[in-house]
TIPATI-639048 format. One record per residue (C-alpha): residue in one letter; x negated, y negated, z negated. Coordinates in steps of 0.5 Angstrom, whole numbers, padded with zeros to 4 digits, always signed. Each point is the difference from the previous one (the first is absolute). Layout:
REM TIPATI-639048
AXYZ ...
***
This chain:
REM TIPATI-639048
X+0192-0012+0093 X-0004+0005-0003 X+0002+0002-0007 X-0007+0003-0004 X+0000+0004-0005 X-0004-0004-0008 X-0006+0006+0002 X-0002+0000+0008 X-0006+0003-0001 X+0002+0006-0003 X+0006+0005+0000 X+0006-0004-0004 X+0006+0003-0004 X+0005+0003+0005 X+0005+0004-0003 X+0002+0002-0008 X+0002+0005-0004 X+0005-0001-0005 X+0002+0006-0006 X+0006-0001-0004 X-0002-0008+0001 X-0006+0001-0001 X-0006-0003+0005 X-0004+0006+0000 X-0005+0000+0006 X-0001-0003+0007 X-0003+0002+0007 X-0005-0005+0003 X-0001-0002+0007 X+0000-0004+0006 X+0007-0001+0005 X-0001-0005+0006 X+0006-0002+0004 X+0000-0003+0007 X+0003-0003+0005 X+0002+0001+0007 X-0007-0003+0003 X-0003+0002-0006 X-0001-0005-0004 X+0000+0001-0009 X+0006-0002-0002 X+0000+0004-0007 X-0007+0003-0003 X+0000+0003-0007 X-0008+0003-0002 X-0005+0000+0005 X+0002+0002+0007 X-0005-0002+0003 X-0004+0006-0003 X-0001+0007+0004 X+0004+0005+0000 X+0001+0007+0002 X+0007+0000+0004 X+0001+0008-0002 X+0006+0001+0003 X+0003-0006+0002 X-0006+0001+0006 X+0005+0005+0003 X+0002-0004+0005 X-0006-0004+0002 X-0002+0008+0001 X+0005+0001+0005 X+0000-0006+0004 X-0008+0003+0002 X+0003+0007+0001 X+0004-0003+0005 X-0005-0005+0002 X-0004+0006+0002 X+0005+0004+0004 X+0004+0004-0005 X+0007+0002+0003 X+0004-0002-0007 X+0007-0003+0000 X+0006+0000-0004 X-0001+0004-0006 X-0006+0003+0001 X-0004-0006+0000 X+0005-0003-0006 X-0004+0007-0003 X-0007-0001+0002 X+0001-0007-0003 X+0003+0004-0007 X-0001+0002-0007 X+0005+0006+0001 X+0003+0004-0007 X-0001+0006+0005 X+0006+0003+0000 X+0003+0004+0008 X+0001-0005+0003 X-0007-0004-0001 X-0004+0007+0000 X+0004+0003+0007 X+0000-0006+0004 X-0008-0001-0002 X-0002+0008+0002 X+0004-0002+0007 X-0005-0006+0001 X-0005+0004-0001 X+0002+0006+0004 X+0002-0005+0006 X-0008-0001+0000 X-0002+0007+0000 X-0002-0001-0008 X+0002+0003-0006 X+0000-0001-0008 X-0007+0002-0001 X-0002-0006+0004 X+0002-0005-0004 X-0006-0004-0004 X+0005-0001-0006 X+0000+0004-0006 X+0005+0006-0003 X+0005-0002-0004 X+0008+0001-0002 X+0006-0004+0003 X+0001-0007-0005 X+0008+0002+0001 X+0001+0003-0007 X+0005+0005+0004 X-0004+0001+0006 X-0006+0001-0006 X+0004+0006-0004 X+0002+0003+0006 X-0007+0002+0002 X-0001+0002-0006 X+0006+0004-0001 X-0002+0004+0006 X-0008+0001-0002 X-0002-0005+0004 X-0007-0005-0001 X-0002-0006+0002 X-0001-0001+0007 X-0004-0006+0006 X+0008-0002+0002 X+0005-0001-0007 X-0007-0005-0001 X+0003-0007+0000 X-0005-0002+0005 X+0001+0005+0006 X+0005-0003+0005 X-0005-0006+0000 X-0006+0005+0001 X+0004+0004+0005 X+0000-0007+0004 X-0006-0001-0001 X-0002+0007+0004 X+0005-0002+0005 X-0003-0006+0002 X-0008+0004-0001 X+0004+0004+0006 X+0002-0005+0004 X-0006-0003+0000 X-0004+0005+0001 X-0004-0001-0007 X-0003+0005-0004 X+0006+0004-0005 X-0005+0002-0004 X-0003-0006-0003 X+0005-0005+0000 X+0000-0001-0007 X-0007-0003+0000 X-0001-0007-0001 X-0004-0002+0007 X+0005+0005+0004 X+0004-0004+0006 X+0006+0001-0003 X-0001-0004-0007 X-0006-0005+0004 X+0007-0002+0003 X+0005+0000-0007 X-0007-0004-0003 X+0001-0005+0006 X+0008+0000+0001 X+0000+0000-0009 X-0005-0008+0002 X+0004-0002+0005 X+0007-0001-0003 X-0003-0001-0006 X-0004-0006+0003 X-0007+0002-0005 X-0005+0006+0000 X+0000+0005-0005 X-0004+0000-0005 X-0001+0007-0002 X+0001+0007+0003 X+0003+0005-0005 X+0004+0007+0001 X+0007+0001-0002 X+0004+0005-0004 X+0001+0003+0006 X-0007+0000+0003 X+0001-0006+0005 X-0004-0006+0000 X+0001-0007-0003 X-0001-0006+0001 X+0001-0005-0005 X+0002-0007+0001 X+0004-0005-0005 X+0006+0000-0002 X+0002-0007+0005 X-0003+0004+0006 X+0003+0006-0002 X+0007-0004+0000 X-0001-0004+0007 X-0001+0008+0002 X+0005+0002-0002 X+0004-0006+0002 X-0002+0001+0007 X+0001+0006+0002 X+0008-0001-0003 X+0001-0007+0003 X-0004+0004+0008 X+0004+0000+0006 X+0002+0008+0001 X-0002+0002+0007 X-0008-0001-0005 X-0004+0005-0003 X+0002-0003-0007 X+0007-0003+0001 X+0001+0008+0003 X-0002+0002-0007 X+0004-0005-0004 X+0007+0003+0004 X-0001+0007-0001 X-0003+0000-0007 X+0008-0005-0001 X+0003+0005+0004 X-0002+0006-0003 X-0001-0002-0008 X+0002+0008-0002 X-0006+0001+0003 X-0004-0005-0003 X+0001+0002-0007 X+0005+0005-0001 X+0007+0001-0004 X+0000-0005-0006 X-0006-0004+0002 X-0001-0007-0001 X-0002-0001+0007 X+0005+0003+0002 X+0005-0003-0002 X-0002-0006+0000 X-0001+0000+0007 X+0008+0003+0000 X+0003-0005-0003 X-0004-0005+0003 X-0002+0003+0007 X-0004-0007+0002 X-0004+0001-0005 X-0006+0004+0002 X-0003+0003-0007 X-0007+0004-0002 X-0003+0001-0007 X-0006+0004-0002 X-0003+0004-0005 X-0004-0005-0006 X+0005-0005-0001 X+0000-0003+0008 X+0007-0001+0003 X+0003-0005+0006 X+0006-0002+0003 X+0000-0005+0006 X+0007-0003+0003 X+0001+0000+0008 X-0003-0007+0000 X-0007+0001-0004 X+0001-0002-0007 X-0002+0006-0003 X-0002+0001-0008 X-0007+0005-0003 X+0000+0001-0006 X-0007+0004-0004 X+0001+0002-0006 X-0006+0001-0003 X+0001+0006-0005 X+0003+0003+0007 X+0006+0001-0006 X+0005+0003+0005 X+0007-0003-0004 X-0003-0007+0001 X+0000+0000+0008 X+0008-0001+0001 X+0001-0005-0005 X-0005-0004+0003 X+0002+0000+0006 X+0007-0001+0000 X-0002-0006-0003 X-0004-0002+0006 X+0005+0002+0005 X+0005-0004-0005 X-0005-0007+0001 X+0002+0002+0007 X+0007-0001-0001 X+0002+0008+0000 X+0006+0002-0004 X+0004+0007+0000 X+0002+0005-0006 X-0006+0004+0002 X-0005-0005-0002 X+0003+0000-0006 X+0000+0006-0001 X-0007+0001+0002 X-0002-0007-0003 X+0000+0002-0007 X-0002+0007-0003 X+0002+0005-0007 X-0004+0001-0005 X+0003+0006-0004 X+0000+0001-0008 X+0003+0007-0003 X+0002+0002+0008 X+0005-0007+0001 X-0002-0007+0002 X-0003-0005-0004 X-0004-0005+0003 X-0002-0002+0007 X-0005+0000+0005 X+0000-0007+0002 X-0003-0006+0004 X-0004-0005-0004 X+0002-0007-0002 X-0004-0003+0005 X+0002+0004+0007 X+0008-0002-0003 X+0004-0005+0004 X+0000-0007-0004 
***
């Protein structure tokens, strides 16, 4: 049976922040579970809204990579398809991808910037380094989608226009698992474009490419990016580690609140969170995974945050009433 939140229309209460006892505040949002053929089996908000996957869109941008000829495997492919912190070994292995195809870090399209990895970030720093195309988050999906221009034999200098072949296939690849035509083109942080699908099309998506046979573009994808959750994320990432700790589980977030999780036979969790507050995006989802039955200490761990007062706990960040079991 479909559980629906009291506002189907619009965001609905997902997660509270409680000070020393106090109800504070609340972030607003949409999150779907789906089952295994895709069915609603929990909605809270409006999931059939459009949605900008963000991140969470990796994967379906890897799969068309692969679909165009890209020689990606294991974790170069888990990198293509990642949110790296830039730390050596993202940043080598994605300068190795790029040299295999005759190319270097000046053709990447993404922007500078310095690693996500506090260590990695203070050791550049520390040895009067700048920001650069490759510590950028980013650069290991843009260093596929090069490898796959290459292969293709498409034009490596526009690659990151909307109507280039390459992201005409990742629009096309975005519709087919989602099972709906995008709504809206927009451009990612990273310069990429983006296709907005809702929140339900964006779970089937990501359900489909968890639960696909593996000798598939999309079921390759999904075994590297398991494989390999070090080069998804980075050491102490989210992702990361939930892909560690459940190494069946293939897990994406994204920037403005948007986060996925799918189990291998398809049931997968979406979570948007509407102000994009990024402290909301674990209690929610470890709510939907637990709807699907999940339970680990991790979960608990990453389930509930911590709000500091005078630098020591006093409050939590936590699901709000409606997304609790009964």
């Amino acid at each position: 049976m479909t559980q629906q939140s009291t506002s189907p229309t619009g965001p609905t209460e997902l997660v509270r922040v409680i000070r020393s006892g106090f109800h504070e505040c609340s972030h607003y949002g949409s999150m779907v579970v789906t089952g295994p053929d895709g069915t609603v089996l929990h909605a809270f908000g409006d999931v059939t809204a459009p949605v900008f996957p963000r991140s969470s869109n990796k994967p379906f941008q890897a799969t068309a990579m692969l679909a165009a000829g890209a020689d990606l495997h294991d974790a170069d492919l888990a990198l293509a398809a990642a949110s790296h912190s830039g730390e050596a070994a993202h940043t080598e292995r994605a300068l190795r991808m790029l040299a295999r195809i005759g190319l270097g870090e000046d053709d990447l399209g993404c922007p500078t910037a310095l690693p996500l990895d506090e260590r990695s970030r203070n050791e550049v720093l520390v040895a009067g380094g700048a920001p650069r195309r490759i510590y950028m988050n980013c650069s290991g999906k843009h260093a596929g989608m090069l490898t796959a221009c290459v292969a293709a034999g498409w034009d490596t200098a526009s690659y990151l226009d909307t109507e280039h072949p390459l992201q005409r296939s990742v629009a096309a690849t975005v519709a087919g698992l989602a099972g709906e035509d995008p709504v809206a083109v927009g451009i990612d942080g990273c310069g990429a474009p983006l296709f907005a699908i809702s929140l339900t099309g964006l779970a089937r998506a990501f359900g489909r490419v968890n639960a696909s046979a593996p000798d598939t573009h999309q079921g390759s994808v999904a075994t590297a990016m398991r494989a390999f959750p070090e080069m998804v994320g980075g050491t102490g990432r989210e992702d990361t580690r939930l892909m560690q700790a459940h190494p069946e589980l293939l897990v994406k977030g994204g920037a403005e609140g948007v986060h996925c999780a799918a189990l291998p036979d398809g049931s997968t969790v979406a979570v948007k969170i509407s102000d994009g507050g990024d402290r909301a995006r674990m209690p929610a989802l470890v709510s939907g995974l637990r709807l699907l039955g999940m339970d680990s200490p991790l979960l608990d761990e990453l389930g509930t945050g911590t709000v500091l007062g005078g630098g020591v706990p006093v409050g939590t960040v936590e699901p709000a009433p409606a997304l609790r079991p009964a």
